[in-house]
C-alpha positions in Angstrom: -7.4 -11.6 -14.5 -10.3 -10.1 -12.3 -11.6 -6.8 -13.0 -11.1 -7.1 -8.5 -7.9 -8.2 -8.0 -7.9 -7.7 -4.3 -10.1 -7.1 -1.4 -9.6 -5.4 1.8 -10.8 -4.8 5.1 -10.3 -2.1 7.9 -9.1 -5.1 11.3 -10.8 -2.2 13.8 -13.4 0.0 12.0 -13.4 3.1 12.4 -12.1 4.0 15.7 -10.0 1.1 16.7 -6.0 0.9 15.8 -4.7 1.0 12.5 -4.7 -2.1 10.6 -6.0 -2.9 6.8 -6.0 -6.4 5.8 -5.3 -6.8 1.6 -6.0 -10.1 0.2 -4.5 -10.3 -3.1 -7.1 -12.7 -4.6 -5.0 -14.4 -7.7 -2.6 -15.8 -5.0 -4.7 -15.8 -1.7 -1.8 -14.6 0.0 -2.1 -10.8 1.9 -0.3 -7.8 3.1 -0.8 -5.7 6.1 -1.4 -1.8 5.7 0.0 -1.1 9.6 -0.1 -3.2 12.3 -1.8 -1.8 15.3 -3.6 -4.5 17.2 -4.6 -7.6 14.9 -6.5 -9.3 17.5 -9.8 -9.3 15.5 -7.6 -11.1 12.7 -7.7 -14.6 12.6 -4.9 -17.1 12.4 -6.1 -18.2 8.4 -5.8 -14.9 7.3 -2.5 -14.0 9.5 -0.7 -17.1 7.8 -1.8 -15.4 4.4 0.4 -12.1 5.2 3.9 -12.3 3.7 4.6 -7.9 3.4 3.6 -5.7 6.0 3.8 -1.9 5.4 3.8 -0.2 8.4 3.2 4.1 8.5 5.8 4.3 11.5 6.1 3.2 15.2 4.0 5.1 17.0 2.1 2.4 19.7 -1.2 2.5 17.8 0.8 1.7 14.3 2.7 -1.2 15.6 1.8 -3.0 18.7 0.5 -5.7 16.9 4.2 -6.8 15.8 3.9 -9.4 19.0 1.0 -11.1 17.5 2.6 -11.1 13.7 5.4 -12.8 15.1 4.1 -15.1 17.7 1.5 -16.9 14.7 4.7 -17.2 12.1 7.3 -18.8 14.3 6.3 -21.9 13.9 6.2 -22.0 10.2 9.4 -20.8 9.4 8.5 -18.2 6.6 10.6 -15.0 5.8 8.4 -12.4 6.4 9.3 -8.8 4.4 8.5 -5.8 6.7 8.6 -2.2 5.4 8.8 1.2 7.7 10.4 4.7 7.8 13.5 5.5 9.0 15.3 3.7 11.8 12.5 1.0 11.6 15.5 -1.8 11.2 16.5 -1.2 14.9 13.0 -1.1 16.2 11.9 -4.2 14.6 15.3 -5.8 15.9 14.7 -4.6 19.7 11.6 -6.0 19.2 13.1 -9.5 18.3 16.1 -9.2 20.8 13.7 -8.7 23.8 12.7 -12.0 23.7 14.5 -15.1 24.7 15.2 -17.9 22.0 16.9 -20.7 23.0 14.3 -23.4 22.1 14.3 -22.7 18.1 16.4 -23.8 15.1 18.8 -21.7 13.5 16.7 -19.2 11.3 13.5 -20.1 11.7 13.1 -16.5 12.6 13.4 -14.6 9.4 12.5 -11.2 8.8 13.5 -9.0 5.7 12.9 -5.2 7.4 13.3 -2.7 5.0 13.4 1.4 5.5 11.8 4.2 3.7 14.6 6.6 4.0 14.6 10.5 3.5 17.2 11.1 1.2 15.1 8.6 -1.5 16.8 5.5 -0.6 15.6 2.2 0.9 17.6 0.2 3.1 17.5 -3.2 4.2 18.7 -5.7 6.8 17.8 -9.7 7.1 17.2 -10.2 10.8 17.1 -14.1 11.5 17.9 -15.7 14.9 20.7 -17.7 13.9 23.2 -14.1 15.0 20.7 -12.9 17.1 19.2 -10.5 14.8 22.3 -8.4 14.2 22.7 -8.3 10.2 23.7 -5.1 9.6 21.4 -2.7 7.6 22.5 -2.3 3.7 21.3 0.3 0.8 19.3 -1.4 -1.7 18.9 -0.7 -5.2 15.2 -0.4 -4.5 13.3 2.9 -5.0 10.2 4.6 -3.6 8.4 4.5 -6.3 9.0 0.2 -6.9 9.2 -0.2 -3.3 8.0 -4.1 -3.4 7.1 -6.3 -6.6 4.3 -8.9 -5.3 3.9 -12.7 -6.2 0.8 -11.6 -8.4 2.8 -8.5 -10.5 1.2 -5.9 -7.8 3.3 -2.9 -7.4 3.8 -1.3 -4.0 5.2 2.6 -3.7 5.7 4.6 -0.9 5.6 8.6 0.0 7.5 9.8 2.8 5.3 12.3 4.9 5.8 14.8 7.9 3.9 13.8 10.7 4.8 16.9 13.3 8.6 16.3 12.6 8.6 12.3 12.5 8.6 10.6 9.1 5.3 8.5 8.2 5.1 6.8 4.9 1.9 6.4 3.0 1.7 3.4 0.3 0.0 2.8 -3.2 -0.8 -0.4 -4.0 -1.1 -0.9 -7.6 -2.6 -3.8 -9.3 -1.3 -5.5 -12.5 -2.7 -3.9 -15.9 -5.9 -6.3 -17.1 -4.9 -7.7 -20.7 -7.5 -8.4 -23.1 -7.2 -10.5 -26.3 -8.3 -9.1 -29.4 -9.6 -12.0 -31.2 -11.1 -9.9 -34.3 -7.3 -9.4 -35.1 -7.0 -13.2 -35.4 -8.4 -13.5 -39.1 -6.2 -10.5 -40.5 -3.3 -12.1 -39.1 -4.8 -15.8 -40.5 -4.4 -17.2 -37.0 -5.7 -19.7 -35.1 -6.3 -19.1 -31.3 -4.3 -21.3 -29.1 -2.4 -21.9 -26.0 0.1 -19.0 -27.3 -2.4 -16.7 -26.2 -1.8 -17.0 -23.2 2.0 -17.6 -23.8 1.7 -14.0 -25.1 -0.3 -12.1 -22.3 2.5 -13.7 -19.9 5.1 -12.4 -21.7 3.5 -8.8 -21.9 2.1 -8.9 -18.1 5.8 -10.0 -16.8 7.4 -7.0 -19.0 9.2 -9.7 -21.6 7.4 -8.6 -24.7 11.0 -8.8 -27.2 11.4 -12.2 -28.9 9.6 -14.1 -31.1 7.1 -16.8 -30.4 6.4 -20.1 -32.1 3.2 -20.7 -33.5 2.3 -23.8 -35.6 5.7 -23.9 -36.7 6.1 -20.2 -37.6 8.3 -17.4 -35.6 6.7 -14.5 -34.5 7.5 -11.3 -32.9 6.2 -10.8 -29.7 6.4 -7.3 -30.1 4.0 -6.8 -33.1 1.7 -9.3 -31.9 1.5 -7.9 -28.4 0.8 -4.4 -30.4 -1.8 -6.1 -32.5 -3.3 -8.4 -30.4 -2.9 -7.2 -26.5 -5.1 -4.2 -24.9 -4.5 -3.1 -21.4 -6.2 -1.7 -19.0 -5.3 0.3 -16.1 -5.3 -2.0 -12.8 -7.2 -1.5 -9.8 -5.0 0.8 -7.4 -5.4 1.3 -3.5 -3.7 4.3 -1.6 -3.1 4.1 2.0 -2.7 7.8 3.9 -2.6 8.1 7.7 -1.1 9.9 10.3 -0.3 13.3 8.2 -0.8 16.8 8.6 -2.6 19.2 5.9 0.5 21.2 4.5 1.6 21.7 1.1 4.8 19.2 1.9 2.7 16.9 2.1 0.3 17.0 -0.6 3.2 17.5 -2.8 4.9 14.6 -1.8 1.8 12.8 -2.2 1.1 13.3 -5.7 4.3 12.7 -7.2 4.6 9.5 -5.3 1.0 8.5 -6.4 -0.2 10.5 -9.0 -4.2 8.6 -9.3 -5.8 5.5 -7.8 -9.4 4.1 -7.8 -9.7 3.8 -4.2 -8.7 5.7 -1.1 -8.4 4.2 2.5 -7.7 7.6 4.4 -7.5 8.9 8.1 -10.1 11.2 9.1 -9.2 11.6 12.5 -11.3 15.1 13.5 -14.6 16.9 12.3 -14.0 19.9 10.1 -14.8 22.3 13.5 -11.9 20.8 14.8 -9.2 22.2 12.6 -7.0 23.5 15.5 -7.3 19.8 17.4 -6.0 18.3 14.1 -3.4 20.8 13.3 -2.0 20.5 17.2 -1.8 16.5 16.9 -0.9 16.2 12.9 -3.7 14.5 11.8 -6.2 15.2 9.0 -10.0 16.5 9.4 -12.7 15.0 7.3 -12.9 17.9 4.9 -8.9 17.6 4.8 -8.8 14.2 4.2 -11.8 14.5 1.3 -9.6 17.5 -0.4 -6.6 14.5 -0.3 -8.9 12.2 -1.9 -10.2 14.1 -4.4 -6.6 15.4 -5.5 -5.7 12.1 -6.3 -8.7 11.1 -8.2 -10.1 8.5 -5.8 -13.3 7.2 -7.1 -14.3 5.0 -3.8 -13.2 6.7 -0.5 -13.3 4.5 2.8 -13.0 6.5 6.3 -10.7 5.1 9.2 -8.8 6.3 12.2 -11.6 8.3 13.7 -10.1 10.1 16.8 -11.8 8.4 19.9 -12.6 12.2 21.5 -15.8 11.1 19.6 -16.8 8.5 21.8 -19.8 6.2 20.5 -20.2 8.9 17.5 -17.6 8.4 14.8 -19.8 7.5 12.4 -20.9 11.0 11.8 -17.1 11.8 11.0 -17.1 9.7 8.4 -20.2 10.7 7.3 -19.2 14.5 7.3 -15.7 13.4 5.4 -17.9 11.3 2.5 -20.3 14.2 2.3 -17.5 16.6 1.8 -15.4 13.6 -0.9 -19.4 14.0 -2.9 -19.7 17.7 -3.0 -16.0 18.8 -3.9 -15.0 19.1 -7.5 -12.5 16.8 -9.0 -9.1 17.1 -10.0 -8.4 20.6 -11.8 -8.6 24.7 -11.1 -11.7 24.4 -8.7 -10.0 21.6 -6.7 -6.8 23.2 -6.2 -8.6 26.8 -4.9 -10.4 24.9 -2.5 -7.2 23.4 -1.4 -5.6 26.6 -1.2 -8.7 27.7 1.0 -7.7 24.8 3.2 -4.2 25.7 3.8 -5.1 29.2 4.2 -7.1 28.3 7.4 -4.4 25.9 8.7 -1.6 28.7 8.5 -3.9 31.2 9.7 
């Protein structure tokens, strides 16, 4: 597998609406990180999408639902959507407010899923053959394995406070890169062969019990995989907007996430404008470099640049990267300049 498994973009730079474009490059399909407006997205990559994970509703978050939909109805694909709380019944006002005589029976399909407070995720399938009125359902489904992708990507989520509305935060997690030890081959007087690849299957897909044939012997999966297999961590992306700066929060975010090599974050005000962010529940760059660094983020990308900054959100980021270079990583420093940080909010 690639040391990059996937590639992503930011739909609207800096200032524009929230909306991150992943292309998981082993399949060539994608997921959406939010869906503010995806006008800049063209219809190739929008037929790519099959999960959309979407912070919550607020206009800038999700008015680019119309466009998702209006690309996929004539292709009759089950789209999975995922959202906080109450998300079923926007995402089915969305679908109701439109008239729909002209179609077959389901060829609108959407499985809408929410991120719920009390740790549970529910889930309705809205399809236009009853007029979108499947009734929403608990899953067995967790925050932590919120979706499983076609390439063995892991998705979780952390539930947030954004001023007293829920916004979820997601973790992308690529599959572990195996690597074959072929020294071990003569020790174990084997040949390489196609079971090599039989095994790293078996151990990427989590079915490493058994035994495997080779050249006519049994084997078991389990000591070879020991012997043979090496992993290495995958690639992981987090996804953080639309938050305030309060111990809740960061809490919440590292249990949910614990580390992950690269950061897309909100860094909606300069650091002098503490009092703007804390009034609208939104990060500053220092704030949203303090996040990054908590979580071990080794490649930090800026986005969601308030637009009070008019042609110069650039130096936002800039300030926000400068702060992400000069702060220490995770440990004792880290976590007194965090303190620091909350001091100044509460203050």
């Amino acid at each position: 597998m690639s040391d990059k498994p996937f590639d992503f973009r930011l739909i609207n730079g800096l200032q524009g609406d929230p909306a991150v474009f992943v292309l998981l490059k082993r399949m060539g399909e994608a997921l959406l990180f939010d869906l503010g407006s995806i006008d800049n997205l063209g219809h190739r990559d929008m037929l790519r999408v099959r999960h959309v994970f979407v912070s919550h509703a607020h206009m800038d978050h999700f008015v680019g639902f119309d466009r998702l939909l209006r690309v996929n109805v004539p292709h009759r694909r089950q789209l999975s959507l995922f959202g906080p709380e109450d998300f079923i019944e926007r995402v089915r006002c969305k679908l109701n407010s439109y008239t729909w005589n002209l179609i077959d029976p389901d060829q609108i399909r959407f499985l809408v899923h929410e991120v719920r407070g009390d740790g549970s995720v529910w889930a309705a399938l809205l399809t236009n053959t009853d007029k979108f009125a499947a009734p929403a359902a608990r899953t067995e489904i967790t925050h932590d394995h919120l979706a499983t992708l076609r390439d063995g990507s892991q998705v979780a989520a952390a539930l947030l406070d954004h001023k007293g509305i829920p916004s979820v935060s997601y973790k992308l997690e690529a599959p572990a890169i195996l690597k074959v030890r072929t020294e071990k081959l003569k020790s174990l007087n084997l040949k390489a062969g196609p079971w090599l690849g039989e095994l790293q299957l078996r151990v990427r897909t989590g079915k490493a019990h058994g035994t495997l044939d080779i050249e006519g012997r049994e084997y078991s999966i389990e000591d070879l995989s020991a012997e043979m297999i090496t992993q290495q961590k995958g690639r992981s992306l987090v996804y953080l907007t639309d938050l305030s700066f309060s111990p809740g929060n960061l809490a919440a975010l590292k249990k949910a996430f614990g580390h992950a090599s690269d950061g897309i974050s909100e860094s909606s005000f300069a650091d002098e404008d503490r009092s703007r962010a804390v009034d609208k529940a939104h990060l500053t760059s220092r704030q949203s470099a303090l996040i990054a660094r908590s979580l071990g983020i080794q490649h930090f990308h800026i986005f969601h640049v308030s637009g009070i900054y008019g042609q110069g959100p650039q130096q936002v980021a800039e300030e926000a990267r400068n702060f992400f270079h000069s702060l220490p990583g995770p440990g004792p420093e880290l976590d007194r300049e965090i303190q620091i940080e909350l001091g100044k909010v509460q203050s």
